[in-house]
C-alpha positions as CSV (number, residue, x, y, z in Angstrom):
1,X,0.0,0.0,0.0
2,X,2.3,2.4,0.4
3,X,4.6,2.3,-3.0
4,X,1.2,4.5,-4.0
5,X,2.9,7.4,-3.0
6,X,4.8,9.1,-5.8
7,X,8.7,9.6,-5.2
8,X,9.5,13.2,-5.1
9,X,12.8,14.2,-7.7
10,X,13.6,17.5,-5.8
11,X,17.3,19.3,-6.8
12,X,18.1,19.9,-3.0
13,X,21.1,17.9,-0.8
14,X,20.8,14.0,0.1
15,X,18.6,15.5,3.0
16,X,16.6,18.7,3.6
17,X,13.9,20.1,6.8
18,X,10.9,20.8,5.2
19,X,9.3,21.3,8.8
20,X,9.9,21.2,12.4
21,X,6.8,21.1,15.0
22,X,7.2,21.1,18.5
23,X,4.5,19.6,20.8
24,X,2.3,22.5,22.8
25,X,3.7,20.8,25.9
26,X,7.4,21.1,24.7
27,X,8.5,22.8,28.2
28,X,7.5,19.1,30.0
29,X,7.5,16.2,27.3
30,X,10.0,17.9,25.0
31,X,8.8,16.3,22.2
32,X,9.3,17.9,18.8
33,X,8.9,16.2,14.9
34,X,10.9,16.7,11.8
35,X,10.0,16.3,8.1
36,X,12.8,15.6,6.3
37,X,13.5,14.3,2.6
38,X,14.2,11.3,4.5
39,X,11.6,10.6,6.8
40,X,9.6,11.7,9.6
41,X,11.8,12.0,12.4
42,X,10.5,12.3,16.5
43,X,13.0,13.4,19.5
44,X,11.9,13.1,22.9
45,X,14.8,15.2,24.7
46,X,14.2,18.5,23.1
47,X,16.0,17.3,19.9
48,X,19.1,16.4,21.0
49,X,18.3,12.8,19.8
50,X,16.0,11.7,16.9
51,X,14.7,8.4,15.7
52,X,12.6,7.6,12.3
53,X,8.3,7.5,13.1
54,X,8.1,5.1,9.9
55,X,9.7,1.8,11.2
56,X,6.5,0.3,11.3
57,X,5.7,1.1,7.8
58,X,8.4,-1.6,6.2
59,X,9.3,0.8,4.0
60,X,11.8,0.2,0.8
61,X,12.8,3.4,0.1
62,X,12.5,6.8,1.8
63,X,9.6,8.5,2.1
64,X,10.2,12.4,1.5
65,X,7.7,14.1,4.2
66,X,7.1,17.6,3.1
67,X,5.0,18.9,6.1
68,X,4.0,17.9,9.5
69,X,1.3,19.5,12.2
70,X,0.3,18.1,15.3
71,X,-3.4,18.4,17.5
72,X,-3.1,21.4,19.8
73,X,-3.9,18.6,22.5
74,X,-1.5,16.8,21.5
75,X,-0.3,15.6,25.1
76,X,-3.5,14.0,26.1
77,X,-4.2,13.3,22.2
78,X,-1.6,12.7,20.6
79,X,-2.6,13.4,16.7
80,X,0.6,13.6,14.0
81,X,-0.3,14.6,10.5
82,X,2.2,14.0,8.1
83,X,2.5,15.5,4.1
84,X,4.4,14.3,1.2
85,X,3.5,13.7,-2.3
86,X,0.2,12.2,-2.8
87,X,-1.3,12.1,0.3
88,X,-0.4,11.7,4.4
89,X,0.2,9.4,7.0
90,X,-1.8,10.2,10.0
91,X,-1.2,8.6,13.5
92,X,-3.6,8.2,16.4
93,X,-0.9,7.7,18.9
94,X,2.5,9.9,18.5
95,X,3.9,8.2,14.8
96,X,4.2,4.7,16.8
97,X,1.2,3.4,14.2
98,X,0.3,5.0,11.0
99,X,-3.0,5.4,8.4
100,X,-2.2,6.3,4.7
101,X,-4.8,8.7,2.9
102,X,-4.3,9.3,-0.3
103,X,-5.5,11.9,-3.0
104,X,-7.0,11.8,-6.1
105,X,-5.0,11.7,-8.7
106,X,-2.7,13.5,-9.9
107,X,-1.0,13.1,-7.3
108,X,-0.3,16.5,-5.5
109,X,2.6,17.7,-3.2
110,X,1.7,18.6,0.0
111,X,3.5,21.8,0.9
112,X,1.9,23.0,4.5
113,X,-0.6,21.7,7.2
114,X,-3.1,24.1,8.9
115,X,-4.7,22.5,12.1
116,X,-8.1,24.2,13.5
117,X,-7.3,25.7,17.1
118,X,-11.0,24.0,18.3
119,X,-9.5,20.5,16.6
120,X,-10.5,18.2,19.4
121,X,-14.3,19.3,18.4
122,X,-14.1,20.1,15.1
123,X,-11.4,17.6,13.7
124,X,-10.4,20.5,11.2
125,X,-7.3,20.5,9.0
126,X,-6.5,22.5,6.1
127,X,-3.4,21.7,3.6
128,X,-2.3,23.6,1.0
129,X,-0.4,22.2,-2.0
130,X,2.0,22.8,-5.2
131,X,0.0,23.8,-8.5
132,X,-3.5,21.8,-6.7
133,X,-4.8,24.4,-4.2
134,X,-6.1,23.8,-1.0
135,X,-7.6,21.1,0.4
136,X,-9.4,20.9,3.6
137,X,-10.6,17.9,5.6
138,X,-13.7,17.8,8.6
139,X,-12.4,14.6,9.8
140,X,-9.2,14.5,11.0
141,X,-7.8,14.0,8.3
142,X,-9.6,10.4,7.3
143,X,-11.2,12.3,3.9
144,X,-10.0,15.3,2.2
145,X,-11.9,17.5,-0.4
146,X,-10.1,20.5,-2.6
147,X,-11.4,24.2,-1.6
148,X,-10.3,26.3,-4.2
149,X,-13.3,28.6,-5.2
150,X,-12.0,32.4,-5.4
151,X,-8.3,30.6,-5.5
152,X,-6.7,32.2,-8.4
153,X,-3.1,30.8,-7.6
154,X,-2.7,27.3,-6.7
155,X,0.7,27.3,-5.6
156,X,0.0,27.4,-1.9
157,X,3.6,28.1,-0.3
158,X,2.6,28.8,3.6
159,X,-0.3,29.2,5.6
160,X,-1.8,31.0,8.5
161,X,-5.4,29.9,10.4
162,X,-6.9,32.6,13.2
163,X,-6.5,31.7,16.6
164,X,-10.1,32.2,16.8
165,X,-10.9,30.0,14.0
166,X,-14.0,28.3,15.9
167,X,-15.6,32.1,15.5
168,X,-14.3,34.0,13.0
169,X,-13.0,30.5,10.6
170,X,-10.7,32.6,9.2
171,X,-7.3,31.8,6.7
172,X,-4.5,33.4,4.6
173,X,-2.9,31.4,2.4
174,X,0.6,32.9,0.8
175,X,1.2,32.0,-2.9
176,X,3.8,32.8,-5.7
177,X,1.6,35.5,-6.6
178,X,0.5,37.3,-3.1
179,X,-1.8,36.5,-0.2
180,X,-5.5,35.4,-0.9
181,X,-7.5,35.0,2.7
182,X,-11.1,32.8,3.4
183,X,-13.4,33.8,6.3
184,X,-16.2,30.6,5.6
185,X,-13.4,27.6,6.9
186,X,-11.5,27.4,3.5
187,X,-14.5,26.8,1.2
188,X,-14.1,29.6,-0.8
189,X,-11.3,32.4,-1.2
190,X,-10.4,36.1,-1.9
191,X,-7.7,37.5,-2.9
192,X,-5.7,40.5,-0.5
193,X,-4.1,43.5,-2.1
194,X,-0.8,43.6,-1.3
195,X,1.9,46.0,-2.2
196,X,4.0,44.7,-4.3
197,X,2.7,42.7,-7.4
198,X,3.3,39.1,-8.1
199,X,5.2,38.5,-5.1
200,X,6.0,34.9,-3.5
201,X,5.0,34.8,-0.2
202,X,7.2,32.2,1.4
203,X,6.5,33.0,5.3
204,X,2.9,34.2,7.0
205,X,1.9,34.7,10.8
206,X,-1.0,35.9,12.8
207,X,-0.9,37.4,16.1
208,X,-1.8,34.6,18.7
209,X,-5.1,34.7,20.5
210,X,-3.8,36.7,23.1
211,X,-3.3,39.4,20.1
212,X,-6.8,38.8,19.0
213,X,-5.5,37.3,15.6
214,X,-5.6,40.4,14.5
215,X,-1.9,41.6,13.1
216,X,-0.6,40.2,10.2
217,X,3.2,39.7,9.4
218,X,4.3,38.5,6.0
219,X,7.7,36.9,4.8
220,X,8.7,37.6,1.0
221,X,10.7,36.4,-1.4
222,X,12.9,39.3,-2.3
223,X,11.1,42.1,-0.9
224,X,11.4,41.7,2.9
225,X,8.9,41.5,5.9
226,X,5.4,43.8,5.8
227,X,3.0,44.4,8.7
228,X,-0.5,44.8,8.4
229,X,-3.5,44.9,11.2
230,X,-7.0,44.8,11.2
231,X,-7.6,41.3,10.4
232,X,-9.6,40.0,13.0
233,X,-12.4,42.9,12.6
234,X,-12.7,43.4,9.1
235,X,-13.3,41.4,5.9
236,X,-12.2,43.2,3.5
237,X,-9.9,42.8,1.1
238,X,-8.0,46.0,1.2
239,X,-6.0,47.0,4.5
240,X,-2.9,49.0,4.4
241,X,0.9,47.7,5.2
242,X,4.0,49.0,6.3
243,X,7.5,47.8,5.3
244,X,9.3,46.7,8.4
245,X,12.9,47.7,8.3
246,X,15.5,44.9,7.6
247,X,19.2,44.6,7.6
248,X,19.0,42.7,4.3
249,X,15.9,43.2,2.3
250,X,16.4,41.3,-1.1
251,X,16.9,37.8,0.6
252,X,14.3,35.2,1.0
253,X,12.3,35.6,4.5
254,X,12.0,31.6,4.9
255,X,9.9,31.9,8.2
256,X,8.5,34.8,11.0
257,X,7.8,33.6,14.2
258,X,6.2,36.0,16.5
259,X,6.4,36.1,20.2
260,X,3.8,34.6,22.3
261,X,2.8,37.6,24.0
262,X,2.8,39.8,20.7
263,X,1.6,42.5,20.4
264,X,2.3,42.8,24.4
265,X,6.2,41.7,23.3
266,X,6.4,43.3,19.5
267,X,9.3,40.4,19.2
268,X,9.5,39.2,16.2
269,X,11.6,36.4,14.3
270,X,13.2,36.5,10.5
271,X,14.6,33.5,9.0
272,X,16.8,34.3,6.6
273,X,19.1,32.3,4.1
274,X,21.7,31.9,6.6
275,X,20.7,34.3,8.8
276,X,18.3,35.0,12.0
277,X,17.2,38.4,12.7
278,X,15.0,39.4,15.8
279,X,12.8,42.6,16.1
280,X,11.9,44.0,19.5
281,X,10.4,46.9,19.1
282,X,7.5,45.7,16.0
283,X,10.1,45.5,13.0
284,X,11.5,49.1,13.2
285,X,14.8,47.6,14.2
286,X,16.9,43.9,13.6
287,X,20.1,42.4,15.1
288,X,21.4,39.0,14.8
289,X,19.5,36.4,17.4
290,X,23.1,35.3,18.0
291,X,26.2,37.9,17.0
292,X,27.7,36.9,13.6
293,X,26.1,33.3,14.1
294,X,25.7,32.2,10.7
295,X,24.2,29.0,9.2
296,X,26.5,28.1,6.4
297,X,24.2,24.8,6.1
298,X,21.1,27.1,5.2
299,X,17.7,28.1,7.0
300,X,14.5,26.3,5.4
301,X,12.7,26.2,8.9
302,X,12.4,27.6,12.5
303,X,10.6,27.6,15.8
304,X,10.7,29.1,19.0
305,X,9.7,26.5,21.7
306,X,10.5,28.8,24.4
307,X,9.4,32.4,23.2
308,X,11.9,35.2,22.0
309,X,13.3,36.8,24.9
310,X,17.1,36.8,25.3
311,X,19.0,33.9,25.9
312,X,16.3,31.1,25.1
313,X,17.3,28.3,22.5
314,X,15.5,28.2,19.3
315,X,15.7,24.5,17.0
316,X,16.6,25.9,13.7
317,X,16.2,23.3,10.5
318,X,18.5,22.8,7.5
319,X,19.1,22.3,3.7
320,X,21.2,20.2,4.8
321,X,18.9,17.9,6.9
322,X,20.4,18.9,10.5
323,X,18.1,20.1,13.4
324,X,20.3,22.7,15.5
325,X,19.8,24.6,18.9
326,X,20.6,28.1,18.6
């Protein structure tokens, strides 16, 4: 059953992060996933130590994983969805067990996993794809149906869902082309002006709950980081955005990560090619996260298990297939 999935011919090293997760209860289980070219990979020591989730699977060959979420209860539930071309794996029970679900045809590459904030009583997940769309799934994650009404670009490259999802049902989707937003769930979609045309969106984050989902920062491809608020009491499609200033502002913003407490803490994270950059004042000002730390192996993901403030230890993934603590 699963040599259905398609092997993925990517131009990238032996190895490559596509995503890091870390469970909500990091701070006590310390458990955290990777998605690798290789494999889904699970540490439970804070990722110091990792071992493969598909040795039950009998596998032949490698199975490239392009995306993983987890349930927001995941300690007392532990959900896993994993992405890769053609469908997911899903596991009940932490990756120990697995269930394949598989896609129409042709077979589509999963590029990034949305999971509803209310999951436990809606079973919501959202996934958004290469050159397919999005599709969304009431049933987490057993059956899947595309959502792409109002979706003018279907190259879905990151994606953002409210923190208040269970009122508002609120997404933003970033594309090669710009930012397109649904406030019905994900069934149908409009695009957002944005300030520069036909511009990749590779990064996207709301303002967590405590921030009332309601500001808007967005990584670009070679235009730098813009800010935008309003979001979370108005739908419509124009609201006006603000350049944040950045050290180096024709690179590729691979992933923001806001603080916890934001707007409270205006902290925010850029990844960079081989860079990290932190904000704290909002974006009017950047410094390295580390003095002249530099990733020579290349920054595809990031997360910030403890927060932003000074001195805390962020895992950082790699082109080059490493997980590192910086």
């Amino acid at each position: 059953m699963y040599d259905e999935f398609e092997s993925v011919e990517m131009s990238e090293p032996e190895d490559f992060v596509y995503g890091l997760v870390v469970s909500p209860a990091f701070a006590r289980d310390g458990v955290c996933f990777a998605a690798r070219r290789s494999g889904l990979y699970r540490s439970d020591d804070g990722g110091v130590t990792w071992r493969s989730t598909y040795d039950s699977l009998d596998l032949q060959a490698p199975l490239a994983t392009t995306t993983v979420a987890l349930s927001p209860d995941f300690e007392s539930s532990p959900y896993v969805l994993a992405g890769t071309q053609g469908g997911f794996l899903r596991s009940t029970d932490g990756g120990e067990n697995w269930q394949v679900v598989m896609l129409p045809p042709p077979p589509p590459l999963i590029s990034t996993l949305a999971v509803s904030p209310n999951f436990a009583q809606d079973g919501t997940v959202l996934a958004g794809t290469m050159e397919d769309g999005v599709f969304r799934s009431a049933s987490r994650g057993s059956d899947w149906s595309r959502w792409n009404f109002g979706l003018l670009d279907l190259n879905v490259l990151c994606m953002a869902i409210s923190p208040n999802f269970a009122q508002d049902e609120m997404l933003l989707v970033g594309t090669e082309s710009g930012i397109f937003r649904s406030t019905n769930g994900g069934r149908a979609w409009r695009e957002v002006d944005f300030p520069i045309d036909y511009a990749p969106v590779l990064s996207i984050a709301l303002s967590p709950a405590n921030g009332g989902g309601d500001a808007l920062i967005v990584g670009t491809e070679a235009h730098g980081v813009f800010y935008s608020s309003g979001w979370a009491s108005s739908a419509s499609k124009e609201h006006e955005w603000t350049r944040l200033s950045l050290d180096v502002e024709e690179e590729a913003v691979n992933g923001i990560v806001l603080s916890p407490e934001f707007p409270t803490k205006p902290q925010i994270l850029a990844a960079l090619g081989e860079r990290l950059l932190v904000s704290r004042d909002g974006g009017q000002s950047w410094a390295d996260w580390k003095a002249g730390r530099i990733v020579e192996q290349g920054i595809s993901v990031v997360v910030a298990p403890h927060g932003l403030d000074q001195g805390v230890e962020l895992l950082v993934g790699t082109m080059e297939g490493q997980v590192l603590k910086i």
